[in-house]
N, C-alpha and C positions, 0 to 999 in steps of 0.2 A: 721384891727387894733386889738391888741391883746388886750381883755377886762381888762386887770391885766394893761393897759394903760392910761384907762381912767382917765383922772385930774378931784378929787374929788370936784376940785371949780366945773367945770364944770356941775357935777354931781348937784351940790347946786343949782345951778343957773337955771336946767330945771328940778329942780324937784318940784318946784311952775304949770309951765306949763302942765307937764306931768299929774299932779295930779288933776288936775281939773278936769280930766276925768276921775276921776278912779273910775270905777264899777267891780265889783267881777265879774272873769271867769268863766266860763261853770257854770252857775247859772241855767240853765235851761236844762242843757242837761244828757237826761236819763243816758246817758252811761260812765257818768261821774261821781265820788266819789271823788274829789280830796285832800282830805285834812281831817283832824277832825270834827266830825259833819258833813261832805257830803258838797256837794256845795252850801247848802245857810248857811252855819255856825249854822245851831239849831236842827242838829239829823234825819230832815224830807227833803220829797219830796213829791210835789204835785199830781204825777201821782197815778190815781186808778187803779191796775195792778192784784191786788192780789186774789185769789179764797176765797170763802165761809166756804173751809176745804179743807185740801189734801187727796189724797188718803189712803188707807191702810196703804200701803209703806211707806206714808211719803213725805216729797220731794224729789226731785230727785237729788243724787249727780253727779255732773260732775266731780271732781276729789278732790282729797286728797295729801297733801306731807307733810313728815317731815319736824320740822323748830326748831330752836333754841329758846333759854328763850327769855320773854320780855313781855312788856304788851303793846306793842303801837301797835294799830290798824293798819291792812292792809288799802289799799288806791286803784284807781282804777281812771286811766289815758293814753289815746291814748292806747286802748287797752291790757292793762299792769297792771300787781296786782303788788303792790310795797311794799314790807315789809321790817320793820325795825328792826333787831330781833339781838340775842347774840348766838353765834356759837364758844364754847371754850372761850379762852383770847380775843376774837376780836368782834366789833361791824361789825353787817356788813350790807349792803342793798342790797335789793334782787329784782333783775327783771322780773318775769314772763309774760309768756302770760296766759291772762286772758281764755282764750277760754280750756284750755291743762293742765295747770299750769307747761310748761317746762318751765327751766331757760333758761331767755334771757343774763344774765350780774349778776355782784355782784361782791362789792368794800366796802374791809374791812380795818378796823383797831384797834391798840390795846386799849386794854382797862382793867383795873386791879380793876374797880368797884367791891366790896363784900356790898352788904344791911347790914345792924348794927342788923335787926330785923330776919333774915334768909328766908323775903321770894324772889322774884325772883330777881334778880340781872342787869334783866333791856335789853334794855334799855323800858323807859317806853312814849318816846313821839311819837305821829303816823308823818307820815311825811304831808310834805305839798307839790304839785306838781302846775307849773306855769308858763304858756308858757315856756313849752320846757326845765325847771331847776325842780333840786328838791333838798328841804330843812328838813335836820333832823338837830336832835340834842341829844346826847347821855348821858348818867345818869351820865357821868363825866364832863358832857360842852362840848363834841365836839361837833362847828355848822358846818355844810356840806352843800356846793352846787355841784351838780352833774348835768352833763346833762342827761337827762332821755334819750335817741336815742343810747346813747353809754356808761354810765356809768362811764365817765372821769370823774374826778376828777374837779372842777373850781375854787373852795378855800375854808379855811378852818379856822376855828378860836378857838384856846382855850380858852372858853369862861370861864374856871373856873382862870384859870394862869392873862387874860387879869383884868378881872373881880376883880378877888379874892370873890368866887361867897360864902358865906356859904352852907356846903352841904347838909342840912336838913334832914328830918328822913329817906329818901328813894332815897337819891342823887338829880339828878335836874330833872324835868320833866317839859316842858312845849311845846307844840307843835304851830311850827313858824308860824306868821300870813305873810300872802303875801297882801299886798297894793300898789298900782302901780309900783314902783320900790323899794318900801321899804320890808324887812324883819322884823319883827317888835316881839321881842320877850322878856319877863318876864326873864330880866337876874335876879332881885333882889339883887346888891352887895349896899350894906347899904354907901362904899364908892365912887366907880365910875358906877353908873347908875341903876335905878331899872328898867326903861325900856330901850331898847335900839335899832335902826331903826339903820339897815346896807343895805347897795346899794345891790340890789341882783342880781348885773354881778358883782360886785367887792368885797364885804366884807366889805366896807368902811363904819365906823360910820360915819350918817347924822343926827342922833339926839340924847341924852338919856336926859331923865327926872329923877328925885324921888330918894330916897335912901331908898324905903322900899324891903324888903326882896321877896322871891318869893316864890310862894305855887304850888299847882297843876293843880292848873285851868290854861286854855288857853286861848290866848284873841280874842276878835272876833271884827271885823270890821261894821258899821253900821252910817250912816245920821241921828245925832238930832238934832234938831232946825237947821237944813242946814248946818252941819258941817260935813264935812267925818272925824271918829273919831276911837280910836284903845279903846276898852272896854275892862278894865283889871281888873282882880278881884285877886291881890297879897295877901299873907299875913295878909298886914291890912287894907284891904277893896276893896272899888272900885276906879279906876282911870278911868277917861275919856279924851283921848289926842287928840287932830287934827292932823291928819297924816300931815298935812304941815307945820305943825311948829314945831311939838314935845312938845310945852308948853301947861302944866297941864291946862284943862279949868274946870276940876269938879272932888269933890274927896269927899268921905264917908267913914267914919270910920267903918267898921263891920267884924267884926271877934270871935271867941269862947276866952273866958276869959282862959279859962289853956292855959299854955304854948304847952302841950304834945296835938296838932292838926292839923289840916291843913283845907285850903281852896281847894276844887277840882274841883267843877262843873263849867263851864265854865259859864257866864252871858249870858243871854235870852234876845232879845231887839225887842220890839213892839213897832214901833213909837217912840215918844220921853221916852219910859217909859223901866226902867231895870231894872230885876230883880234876886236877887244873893241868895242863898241859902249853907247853909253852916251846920256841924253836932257839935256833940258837946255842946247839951243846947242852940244853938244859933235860928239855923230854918230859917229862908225865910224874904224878905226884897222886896217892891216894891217901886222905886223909880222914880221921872219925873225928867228929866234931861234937860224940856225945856229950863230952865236959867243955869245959874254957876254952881248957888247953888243946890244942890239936894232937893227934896222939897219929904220927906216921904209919903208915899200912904198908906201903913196898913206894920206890920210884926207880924209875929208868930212864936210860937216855934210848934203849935200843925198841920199845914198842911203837910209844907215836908222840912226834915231837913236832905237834900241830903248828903251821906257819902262818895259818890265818884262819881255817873255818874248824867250826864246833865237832867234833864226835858225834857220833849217837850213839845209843844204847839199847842191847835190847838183847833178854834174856841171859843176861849177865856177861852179855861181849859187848866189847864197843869199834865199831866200823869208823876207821878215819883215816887222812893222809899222813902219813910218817914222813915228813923232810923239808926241807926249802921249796917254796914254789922255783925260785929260777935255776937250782939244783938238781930239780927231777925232784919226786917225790911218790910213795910206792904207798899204797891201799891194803888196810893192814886190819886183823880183825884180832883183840886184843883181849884177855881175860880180867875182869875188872876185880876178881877176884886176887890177882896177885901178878898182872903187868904181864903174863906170858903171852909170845904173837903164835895165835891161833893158824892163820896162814897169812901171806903175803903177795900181791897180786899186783905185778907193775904194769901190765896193759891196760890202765886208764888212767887217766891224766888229771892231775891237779883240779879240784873242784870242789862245790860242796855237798854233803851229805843230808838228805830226808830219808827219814823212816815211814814206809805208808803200808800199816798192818804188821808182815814179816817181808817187806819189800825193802829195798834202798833205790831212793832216784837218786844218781850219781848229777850231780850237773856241771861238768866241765869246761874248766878255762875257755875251750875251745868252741864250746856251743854247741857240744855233741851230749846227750842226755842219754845215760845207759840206766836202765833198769838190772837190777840183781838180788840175789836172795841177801836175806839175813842170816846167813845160814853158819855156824863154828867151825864144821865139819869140812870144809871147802867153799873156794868161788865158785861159783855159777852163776853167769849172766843170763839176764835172759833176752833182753834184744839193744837196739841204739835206733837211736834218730838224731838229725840234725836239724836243732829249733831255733838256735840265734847264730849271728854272727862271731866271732872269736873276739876277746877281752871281756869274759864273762866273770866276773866278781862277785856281784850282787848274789844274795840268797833269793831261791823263788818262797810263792808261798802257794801252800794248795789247798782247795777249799771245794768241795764238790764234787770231785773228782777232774777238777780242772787245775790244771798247771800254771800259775802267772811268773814270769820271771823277764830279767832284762839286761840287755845289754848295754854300753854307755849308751846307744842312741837308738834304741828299738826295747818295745814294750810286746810280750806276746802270751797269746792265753792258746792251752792246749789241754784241749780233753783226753785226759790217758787213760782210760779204763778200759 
């Protein structure tokens, strides 16, 4: 049966069933990177893998290639770097092997995106990989499913034309969550849908809620109070949905008072409790989401008032950059219990944060990669190298003990153990 077949009642009717089971894939498997944030959705991996320092040299590169503008993270699935990147007039994705980095496949299209502000031109969301499909989405609204084995095409959706999406300071960005059969992604059109769940063999809308706008954050998937739910942090605020119904169960207002802003960092979810952070005079927000209603825990502007990349979290601190990126911005390690800065640490620069075991790989703006502890009690670095070039945005992803991340125009794998 041809999946462009499938009858969307149908679809409706086993997607109660289907979904009662739904736990995140390759959640546990080293070799796996599959999506934004890695495969538990919060930047980290449990495994202790990492050395004390590298050598002289540095780590080890396994290979290097040219790639196109864009700022959405490489991805790392069934053996395969998956990039999402801009090559001329055309979006395009890219299949490599992981071990080589020769191309496997890549499947483009056009795209006449120009940024209003002049910096990269996109696209900017990393992809999402899931049994056997993969889901981008490009700085114009094009959503894409492909198969990853062969790089066929399976459908496609203008999400800015269906939508009528407002195109915000930077075009759209938001990287798709996968939920049992649902695609579940931050369209933000104020008139038909701010979130919105499409069948991900078909394309078929199953659910949309809200008419709030969308920002830069991504939404992640997480159980509160025994609900499997899509954690959205749009524009203005937070949204909390049951992926099986699509209807709103909790919602928080928190966003920066000027207009001229945005929301980026993806939400952080410990148990029943979230936590959103955002720049702009606004800062950090801990939230319990046992009930409905949100029930406020502490917020500050003076911990971390994240300006673009995610926290991590680990053992009840959260490691992030505190300020504006063009402002200077200081490295702060933060109690999640109650917002207090454990210490604060300005000699490293603007970048984003992985958790690998009780490690942090810093990866900075600048394309200098520092290793350091996770540690409350103090910084301690433990060495640097220099892996890319400077204008580094994109999140890496690690899978094996191997480092994939990129610059607008260079792709590179580095063994750091």
């Amino acid at each position: 049966m041809n999946i462009r077949d499938i009858n969307p009642i149908h679809v409706r009717l086993t997607l109660i069933v289907l979904s009662l089971a739904l736990v995140p894939h390759a959640l546990n498997q080293a070799s796996e990177w599959p999506r934004f944030l890695g495969p538990n959705q919060n930047g980290s991996i449990d495994k202790n893998e990492l050395p004390d320092n590298w050598t002289s040299e540095g780590p080890k590169r396994r290979w290097q290639r040219n790639v196109g503008s864009g700022f959405a993270g490489p991805i790392i699935t069934d053996g395969r770097v998956i990039l999402f990147h801009r090559m001329g007039a055309k979006e395009q994705i890219l299949s490599l092997d992981s071990k080589t980095g020769e191309e496997q496949w890549s499947l483009s299209y056009p795209t006449t995106y120009r940024d209003n502000f002049g910096f990269d031109n996109g696209p900017r969301s990393t992809p999402s990989a899931d049994r056997g499909y993969l889901y981008t989405y490009g700085a114009e609204g094009h959503l894409q499913c492909t198969e990853i084995q062969t790089g066929q095409s399976v459908w496609q959706i203008n999400a800015n034309e269906t939508f009528d999406i407002p195109s915000g300071f930077f075009g759209i960005a938001c990287s798709p969550l996968v939920e049992g059969d649902l695609v579940v992604v931050n369209i933000g059109s104020p008139q038909d849908g701010g979130v919105v769940a499409f069948h991900r063999l078909t394309g078929k809308i199953v659910w949309k809620t809200s008419r709030d706008e969308a920002s830069y954050s991504s939404p992640v998937s997480a159980t509160i109070a025994g609900i499997r739910q899509a954690i959205v942090f749009d524009r203005a605020g937070l949204k909390a949905i049951p992926i099986t119904t699509g209807t709103l169960r909790s919602s928080y207002p928190w966003r920066p008072r000027i207009n001229a802003s945005v929301n980026a960092a993806s939400p952080i979810v410990d148990g029943n409790q979230v936590f959103l952070t955002t720049s702009y005079s606004t800062g950090s927000i801990l939230l319990d989401l046992s009930e409905a209603s949100p029930k406020k825990l502490w917020n500050n502007d003076d911990a971390l008032s994240c300006h673009y990349g995610t926290p991590v979290l680990h053992e009840g601190y959260l490691y992030g950059f505190h300020g504006r990126q063009e402002r200077g911005a200081v490295l702060n390690c933060v109690s999640w219990k109650d917002g207090k800065v454990a210490w604060s640490e300005d000699n490293v620069a603007i970048g984003t944060v992985t958790l690998v075991g009780t490690r942090l790989l810093i990866l900075q703006e600048n394309g200098e990669l520092v290793m350091a502890d996770a540690n409350p009690k103090h910084y301690h670095e433990r060495d640097r190298a220099q892996i890319l070039p400077n204008g580094v945005r994109a999140y890496p992803a690690y899978a094996d003990g191997v480092l994939y991340a990129r610059s607008p125009k260079k792709l590179v794998a580095y063994d750091i153990r």
